[in-house]
C-alpha positions in Angstrom: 92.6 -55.5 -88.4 92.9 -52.8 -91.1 95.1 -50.5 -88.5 97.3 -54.0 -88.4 97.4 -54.0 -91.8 98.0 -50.5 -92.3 101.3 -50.5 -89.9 102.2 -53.6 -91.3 102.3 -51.8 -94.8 103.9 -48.7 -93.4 107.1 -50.6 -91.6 107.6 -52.5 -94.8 108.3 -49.6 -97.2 109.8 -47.5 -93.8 112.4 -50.8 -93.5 115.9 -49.5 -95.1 117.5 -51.5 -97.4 120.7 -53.3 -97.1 123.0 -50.5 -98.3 120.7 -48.0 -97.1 122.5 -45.3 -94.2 120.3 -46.0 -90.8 120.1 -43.3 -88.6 120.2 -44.2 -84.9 118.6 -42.0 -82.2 117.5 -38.4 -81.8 120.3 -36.3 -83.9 120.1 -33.8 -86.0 123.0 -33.2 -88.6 125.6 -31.4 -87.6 126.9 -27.4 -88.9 129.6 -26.6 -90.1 131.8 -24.7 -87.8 131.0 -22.0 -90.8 127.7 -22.0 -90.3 127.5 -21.9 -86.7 129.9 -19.0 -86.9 127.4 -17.4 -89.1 124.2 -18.2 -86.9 126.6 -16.9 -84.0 127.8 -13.7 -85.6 123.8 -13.1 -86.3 123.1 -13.5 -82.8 125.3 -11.4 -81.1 124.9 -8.6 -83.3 121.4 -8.3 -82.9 120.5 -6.0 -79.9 119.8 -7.1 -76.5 116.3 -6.6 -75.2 116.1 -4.1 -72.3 117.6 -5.0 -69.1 119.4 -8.0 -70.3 122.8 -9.0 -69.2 125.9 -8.4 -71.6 128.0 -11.4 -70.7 127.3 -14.8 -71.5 127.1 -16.5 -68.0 124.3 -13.8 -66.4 122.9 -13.5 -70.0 122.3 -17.0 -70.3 120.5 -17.4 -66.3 118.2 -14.3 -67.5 117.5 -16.3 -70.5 116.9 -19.4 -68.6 114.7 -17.4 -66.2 112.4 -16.0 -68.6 111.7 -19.2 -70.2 111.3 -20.8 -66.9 108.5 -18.1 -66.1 107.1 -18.2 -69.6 106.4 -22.1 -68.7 105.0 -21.3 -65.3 102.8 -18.6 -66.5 101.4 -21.5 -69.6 100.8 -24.1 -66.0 98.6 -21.3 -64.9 95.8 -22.0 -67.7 93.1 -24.2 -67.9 92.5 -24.4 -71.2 93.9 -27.8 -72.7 95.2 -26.2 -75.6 97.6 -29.0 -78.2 99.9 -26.1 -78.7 100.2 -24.4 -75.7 101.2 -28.0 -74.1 103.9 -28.2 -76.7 105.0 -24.9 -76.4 105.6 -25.8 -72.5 107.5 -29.0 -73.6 109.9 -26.9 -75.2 110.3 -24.5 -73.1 111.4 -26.8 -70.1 113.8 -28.5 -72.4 115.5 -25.3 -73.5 115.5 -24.3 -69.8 116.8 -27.6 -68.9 119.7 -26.9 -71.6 120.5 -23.7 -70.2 120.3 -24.7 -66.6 122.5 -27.8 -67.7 125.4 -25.0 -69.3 125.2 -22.7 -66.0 125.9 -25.5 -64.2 129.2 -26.7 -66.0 130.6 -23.0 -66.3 129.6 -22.0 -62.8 133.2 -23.3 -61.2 135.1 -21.2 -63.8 132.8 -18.0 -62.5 134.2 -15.6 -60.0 131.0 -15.1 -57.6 130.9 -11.6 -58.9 129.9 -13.0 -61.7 127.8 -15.4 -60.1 126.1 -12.9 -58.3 125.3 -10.8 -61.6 123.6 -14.4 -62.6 121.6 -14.5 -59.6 120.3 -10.7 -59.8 119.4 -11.3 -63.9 117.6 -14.5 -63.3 115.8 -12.7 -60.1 115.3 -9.9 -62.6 113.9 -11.7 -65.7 111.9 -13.7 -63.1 109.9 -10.5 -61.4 109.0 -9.8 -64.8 106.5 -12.3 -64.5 105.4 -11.9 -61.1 102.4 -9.3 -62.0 100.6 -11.9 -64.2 101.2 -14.5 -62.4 98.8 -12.9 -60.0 96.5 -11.7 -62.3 93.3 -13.3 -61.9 91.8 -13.3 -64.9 92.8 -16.0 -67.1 92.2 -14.5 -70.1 95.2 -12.0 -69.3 97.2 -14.3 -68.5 96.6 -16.8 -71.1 96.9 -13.4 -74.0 100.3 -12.9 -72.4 101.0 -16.1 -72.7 100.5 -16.1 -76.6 102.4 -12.7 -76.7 105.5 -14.7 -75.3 107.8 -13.7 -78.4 110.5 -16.3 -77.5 114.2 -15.7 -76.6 116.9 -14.6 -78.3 118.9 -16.3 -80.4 122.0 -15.2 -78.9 120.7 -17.5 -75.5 121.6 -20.4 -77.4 124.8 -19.5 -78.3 126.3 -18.0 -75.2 124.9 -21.3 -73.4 127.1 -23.2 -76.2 130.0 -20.8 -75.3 130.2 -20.7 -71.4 129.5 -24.7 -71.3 132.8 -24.9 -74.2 134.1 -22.5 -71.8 135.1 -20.2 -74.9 136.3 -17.1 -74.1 137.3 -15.2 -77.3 134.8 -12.9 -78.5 132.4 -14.2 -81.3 132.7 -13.3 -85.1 131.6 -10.0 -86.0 129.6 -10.1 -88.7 132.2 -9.2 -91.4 134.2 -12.0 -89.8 131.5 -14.3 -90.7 131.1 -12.9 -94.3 128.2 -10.7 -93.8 127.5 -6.9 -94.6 125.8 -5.1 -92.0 122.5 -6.7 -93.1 123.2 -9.9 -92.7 123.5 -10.6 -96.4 127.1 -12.8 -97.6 129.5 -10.3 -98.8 131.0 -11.2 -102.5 134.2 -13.3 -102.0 
């Protein structure tokens, strides 16, 4: 009766009002193009980790790869860990995303390029092949937790080859920034 109460309570004052702006669905607002310039120009200056792919297509199939094998590697525990379950949630959806933009771009790919795809996905992929056959759990479950996430430029090449934009991105002085990253004065 009191949880009845209680939700009762909590969809009255949650009800908008009649002027009130109702948000429908799962959206986020959207950047500016200004600010996803910005993010972009961050992205791609930052360096690439070691044996990643320069060009967005195989960049963004190592990226998808890696996440792929970071989740597969988290299936391996047994530990029923809140976190770790979430963390797995997220990564399928980003790999889902990425997976989603090879997919669109693949008919404008030459299969040269293809082919480079296929090797940095196989690539990012073998990485995880000697924990996955580690036995001992508490290896595989510490590099689990020592997963430090992708890069930020994955996002934005999978934005770019599923726009199918082919300029180069803003260098950072395009975008307004100083070598560090900071807004230059106007």
């Amino acid at each position: 009766m009191l949880t009845s109460l209680l939700l009762a309570a909590l969809m009255q004052t949650a009800s908008p009002g009649q002027d009130d702006v109702v948000v429908t669905g799962n959206r986020r607002p959207l950047e500016s193009v200004a600010d996803v310039r910005t993010r972009e120009a961050l992205a791609y200056e930052a360096p690439l980790p070691r044996g990643a792919p320069e060009a967005d297509y195989p960049f963004v199939a190592w990226c998808e790869a890696l996440v792929t094998g970071h989740v597969k590697l988290g299936e391996t525990l047994t530990n029923d860990d809140p976190l770790d379950r979430e963390i797995m949630r997220l990564g399928r959806l980003e790999a889902v995303d990425f997976r989603s933009a090879l997919a669109e771009a693949s008919a404008r790919q030459t299969s040269a390029v293809r082919e480079a795809a296929r090797r940095a996905a196989d690539d990012a992929t073998a990485m995880f092949a000697p924990l996955m056959a580690q036995e001992d759990e508490k290896v595989r479950s510490q590099a689990f937790g020592l997963f430090f996430g992708l890069p930020g430029r994955c996002e934005h090449a999978a934005r770019r080859i599923r726009a199918n934009i082919t300029t180069p991105p803003a260098t950072l002085a395009e975008a307004g920034l100083d070598a560090d990253g900071r807004p230059t004065a106007p």
